[in-house]
N, C-alpha and C positions, 0 to 999 in steps of 0.2 A: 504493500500500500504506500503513495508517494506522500510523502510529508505534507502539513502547510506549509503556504509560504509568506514568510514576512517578512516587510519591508522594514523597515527603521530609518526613520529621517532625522537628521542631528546635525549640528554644528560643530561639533565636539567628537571628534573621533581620532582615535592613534594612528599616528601618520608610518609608523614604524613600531619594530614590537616593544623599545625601549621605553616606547613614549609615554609621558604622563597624562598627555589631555586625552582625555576621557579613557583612560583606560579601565574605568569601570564598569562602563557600559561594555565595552569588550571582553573583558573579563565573565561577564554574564549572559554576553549574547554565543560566545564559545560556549558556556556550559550548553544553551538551548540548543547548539547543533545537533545535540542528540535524537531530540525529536522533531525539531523544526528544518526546513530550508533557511537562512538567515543571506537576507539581502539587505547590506548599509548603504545612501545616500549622504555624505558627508562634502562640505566641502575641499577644493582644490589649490591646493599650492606650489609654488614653485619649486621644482624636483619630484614633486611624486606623480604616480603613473595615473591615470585618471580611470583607470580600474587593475584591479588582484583580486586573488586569492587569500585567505590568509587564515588559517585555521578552522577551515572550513566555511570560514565567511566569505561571501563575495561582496566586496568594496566596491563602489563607484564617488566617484569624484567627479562633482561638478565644473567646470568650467566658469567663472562670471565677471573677470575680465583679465587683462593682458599681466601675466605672470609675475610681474614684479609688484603690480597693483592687489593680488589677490590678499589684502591684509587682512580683513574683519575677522576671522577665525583664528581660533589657537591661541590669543594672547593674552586674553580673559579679559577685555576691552572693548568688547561688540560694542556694546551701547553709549559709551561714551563717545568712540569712533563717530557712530552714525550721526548724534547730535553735535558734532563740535565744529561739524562743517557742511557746508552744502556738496561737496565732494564727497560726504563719509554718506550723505543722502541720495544719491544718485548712484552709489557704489551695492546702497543697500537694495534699492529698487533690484538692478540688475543681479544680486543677488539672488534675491527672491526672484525673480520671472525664468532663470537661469537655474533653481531649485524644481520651482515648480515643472517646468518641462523636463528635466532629467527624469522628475519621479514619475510624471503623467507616461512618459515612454516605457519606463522599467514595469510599470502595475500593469501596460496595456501589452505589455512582451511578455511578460512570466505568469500575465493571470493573479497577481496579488489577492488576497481576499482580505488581510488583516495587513492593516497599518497602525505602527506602533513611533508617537510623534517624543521626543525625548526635549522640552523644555516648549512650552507655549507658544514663544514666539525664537527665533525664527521657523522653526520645527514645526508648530500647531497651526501657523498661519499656514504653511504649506499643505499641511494635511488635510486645513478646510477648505480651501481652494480646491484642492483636487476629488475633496468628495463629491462637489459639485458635479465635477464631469465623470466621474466613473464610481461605479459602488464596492464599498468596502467599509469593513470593522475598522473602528478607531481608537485606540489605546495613545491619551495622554499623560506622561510621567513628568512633572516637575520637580526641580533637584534646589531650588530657593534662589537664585539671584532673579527667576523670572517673574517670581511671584512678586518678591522687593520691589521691586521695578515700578508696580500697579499700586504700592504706595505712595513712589513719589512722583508717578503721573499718572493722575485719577483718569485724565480723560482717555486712557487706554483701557479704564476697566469695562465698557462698554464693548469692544474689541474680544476682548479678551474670556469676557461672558460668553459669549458668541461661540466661539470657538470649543471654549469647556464646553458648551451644553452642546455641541454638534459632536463630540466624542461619547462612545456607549460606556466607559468607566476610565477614567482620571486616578494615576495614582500619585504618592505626594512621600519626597522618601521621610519622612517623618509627619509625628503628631500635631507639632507645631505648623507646620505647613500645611497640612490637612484643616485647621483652624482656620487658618489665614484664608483658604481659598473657599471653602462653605463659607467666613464669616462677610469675606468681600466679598463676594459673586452670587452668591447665594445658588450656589450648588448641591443638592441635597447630597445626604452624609453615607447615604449608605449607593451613591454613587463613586465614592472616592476612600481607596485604600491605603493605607499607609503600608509602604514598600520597597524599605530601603535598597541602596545598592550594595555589591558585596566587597568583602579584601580579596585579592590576589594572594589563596592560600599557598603559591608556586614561590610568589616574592615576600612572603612575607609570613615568616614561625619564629618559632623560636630552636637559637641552634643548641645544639648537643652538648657542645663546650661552651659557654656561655660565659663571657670573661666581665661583669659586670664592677665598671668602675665607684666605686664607695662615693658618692656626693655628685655623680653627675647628671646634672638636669637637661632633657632635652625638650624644644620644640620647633616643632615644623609647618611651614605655611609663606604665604606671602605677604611681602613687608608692604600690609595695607593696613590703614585704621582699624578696620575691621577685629584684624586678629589681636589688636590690643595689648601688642607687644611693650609698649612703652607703660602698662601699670603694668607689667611683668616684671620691667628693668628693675621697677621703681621695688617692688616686692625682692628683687635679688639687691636693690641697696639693704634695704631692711635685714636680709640675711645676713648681710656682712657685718652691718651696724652690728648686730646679736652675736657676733662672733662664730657663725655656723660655719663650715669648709664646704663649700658646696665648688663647679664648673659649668655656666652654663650654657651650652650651644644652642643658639637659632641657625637653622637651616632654611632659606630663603631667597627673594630676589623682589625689589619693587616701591614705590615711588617713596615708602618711608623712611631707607634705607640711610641717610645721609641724617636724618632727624632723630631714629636709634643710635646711631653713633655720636651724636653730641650727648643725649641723655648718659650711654655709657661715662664721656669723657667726665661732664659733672657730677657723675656722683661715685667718680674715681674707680669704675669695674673692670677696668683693662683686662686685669687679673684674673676675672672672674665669668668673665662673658666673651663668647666669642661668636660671629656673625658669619656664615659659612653660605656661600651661592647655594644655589638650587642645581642639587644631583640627580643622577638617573635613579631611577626604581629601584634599579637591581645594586647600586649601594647604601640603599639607606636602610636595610634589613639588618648588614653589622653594626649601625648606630643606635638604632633601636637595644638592639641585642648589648651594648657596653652602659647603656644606660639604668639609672637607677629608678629613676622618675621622668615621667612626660606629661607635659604641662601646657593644654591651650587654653588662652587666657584669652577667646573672642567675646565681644562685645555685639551690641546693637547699634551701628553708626548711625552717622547726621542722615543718611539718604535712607534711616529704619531697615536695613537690610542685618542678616542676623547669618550665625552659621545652619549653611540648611539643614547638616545631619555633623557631621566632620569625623571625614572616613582615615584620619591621622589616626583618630581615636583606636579605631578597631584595628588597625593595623600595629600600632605599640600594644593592645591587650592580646592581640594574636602572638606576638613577642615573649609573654610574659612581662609586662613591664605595669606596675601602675600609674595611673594616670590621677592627675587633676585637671578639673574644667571649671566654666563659668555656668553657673544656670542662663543660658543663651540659645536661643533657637533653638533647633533640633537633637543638639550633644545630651538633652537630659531624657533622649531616649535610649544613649547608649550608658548614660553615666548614671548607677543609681547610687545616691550617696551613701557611704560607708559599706557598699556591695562591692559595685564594679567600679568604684572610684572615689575621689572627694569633689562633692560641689561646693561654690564657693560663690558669691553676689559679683556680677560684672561690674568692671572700673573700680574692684577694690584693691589695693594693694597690700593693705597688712591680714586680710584673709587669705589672700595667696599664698602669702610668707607664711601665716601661722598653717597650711596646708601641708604646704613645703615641709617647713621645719619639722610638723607632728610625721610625715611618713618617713622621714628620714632617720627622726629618733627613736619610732615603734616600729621594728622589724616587724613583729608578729603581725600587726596592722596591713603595715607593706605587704607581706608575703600574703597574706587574708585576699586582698584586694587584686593582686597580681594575678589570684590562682581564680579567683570570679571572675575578673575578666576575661580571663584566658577561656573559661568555659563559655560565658556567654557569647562572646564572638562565633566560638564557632559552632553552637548549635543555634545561632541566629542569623549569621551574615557571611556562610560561606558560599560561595558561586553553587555549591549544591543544594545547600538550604535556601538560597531566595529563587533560583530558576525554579523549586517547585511550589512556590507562590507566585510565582509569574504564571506559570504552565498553569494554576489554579484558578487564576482571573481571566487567561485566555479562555478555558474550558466553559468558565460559565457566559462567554459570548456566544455560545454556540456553534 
């Protein structure tokens, strides 16, 4: 019997197998090969093929305009892009109509029956455009910067209604984001499931030998507001002030980058902190792995954008390592306090410290927390456990 077949339209897809962006969604749409045909729609950039193979996936890359221009994907800057210039507007048009006809070609060749849109806009825009002219199932997954977005331009929430209500079930990788889209759109609730995306259990265990350095703090992300690195510094001055021995490494890249380093210089952490670019996947598994603790300290920024789920999370507990978060967005679905981690008020710095400090000084605690989240991750968010929630919400489309 020949599989289904489905399509996946996204902005966000791995350009190569090292790659970061979106490799979650790959990571999950590999596990579905098992049962499904999996065909992605992603866009096109300078050097890659504008179709492969790859893991049983078949890739297509759009084209939407001349090679060196192809910028709005990958950089985690669409939207800024689009609005910053009447260039970044007329980039996005062609985009879209350049989306839309790749995927009208691909559903009307292979006979698509399920389409599955990975973030509202630019993804759901496409998806509802196209059900116009041809039929098929629609599965919308937002992952949180799309939903943000519709707080700080209302006049898209009319758009954006539109769309959710033309897909047959919407999922949201977290509780918090599930809120947000019943609370603005007014989407009924038992249309939209919450359904996270998974860790890379290939890239990401915990290794055998396991050389965990006594005081070292790790975190990971980009050096945006957002992640609220700078009341983290401000928590590792605190540490020092108290006389603690701790090392803390950010691992990152991005516009804050230069305004973390002066914090460092004032509050004298040279010593103490260290600001590392942004590596491939496949070495940030032994960082994890030397580490004692892992600490994202994200916030709610001025644009109300929050962390949607933050898959750092699951990927240090897949490690063994415990973690500290902020009750922030979507992390308090993987962080339950004194379970699978410590939570802690956003934009606070001496609850950070005193987070810090208390699992650093209670092994037992540490080891407690380390060994819950090791289990919840992986009876909850490995490529095997969410693809048969996926397969579960495809099934009930009929």
């Amino acid at each position: 019997m020949p599989k289904e077949k489905i399509l996946v339209l996204t902005h966000n897809f791995i350009r190569f197998k090292e790659d970061s962006a979106g490799q979650f969604i790959f990571t999950l749409m590999r596990e579905l090969t098992q049962n499904f045909d999996i065909f992605v729609l992603a866009p096109h950039q300078k050097g890659l093929p504008t179709y492969e193979e790859m893991d049983g996936i078949k890739i297509y890359r759009f084209r939407y305009n001349l090679p060196s221009y192809e910028n709005l994907a990958y950089r985690g800057d669409m939207h800024e892009r689009i609005f910053r210039s009447l260039l970044g507007k007329i980039s996005f048009l062609s985009f879209l109509l350049s989306f839309f006809f790749y995927g009208l070609r691909i559903i009307q060749k292979n006979r698509i029956a399920l389409v599955h849109c990975h973030w509202w806009v630019p993804g759901g825009i496409v998806g509802y455009l196209l059900s116009l002219f041809v039929p098929f199932k629609m599965v919308i997954t937002t992952h949180g910067s799309d939903v943000f977005i519709l707080r700080k331009f209302k006049w898209a929430l009319p758009v954006a209604e539109l769309i959710f209500k033309r897909a047959q079930f919407v999922t949201a990788v977290s509780t918090y984001l599930k809120f947000l889209i019943s609370k603005d759109l007014g989407i009924e609730e038992n249309k939209i499931f919450v359904f996270p995306m998974p860790f890379d259990t290939n890239k990401f265990y915990q290794l055998k030998e396991k050389k965990v350095e006594a005081g070292t703090i790790l975190s990971i992300g980009r050096l945006i507001q957002r992640k609220g690195y700078d009341y983290l510094l401000k928590a590792a001055g605190i540490l020092k002030d108290e006389g603690v021995q701790f090392k803390l490494t950010i691992i990152g890249s991005g516009p804050e980058e230069n305004n973390l380093k002066r914090i460092i210089a004032e509050l004298n952490l040279e010593e103490y902190v260290t600001i590392m670019d942004t590596l491939p996947q496949k070495e940030l598994n032994s960082y994890y792995n030397q580490s004692e603790i892992f600490v994202l300290s994200s916030l709610t920024d001025w644009k109300k954008e929050a962390e949607g789920l933050g898959m750092v999370l699951m990927e240090a507990m897949a490690c063994k390592v415990p973690v500290v978060a902020t009750k922030s967005g979507g992390m308090v679905d993987i962080v339950f306090h004194e379970k699978t981690g410590l939570l802690v008020p956003e934009k606070d710095s001496s609850a950070l410290a005193s987070a810090i400090k208390r699992l650093l000084e209670d092994k037992s605690l540490e080891k407690k927390i380390a060994e819950e989240g090791y289990r919840f991750v992986h009876e909850n968010f490995t490529p095997q456990a969410t693809s048969k929630k996926l397969e579960a919400i495809y099934q009930k489309l009929g």
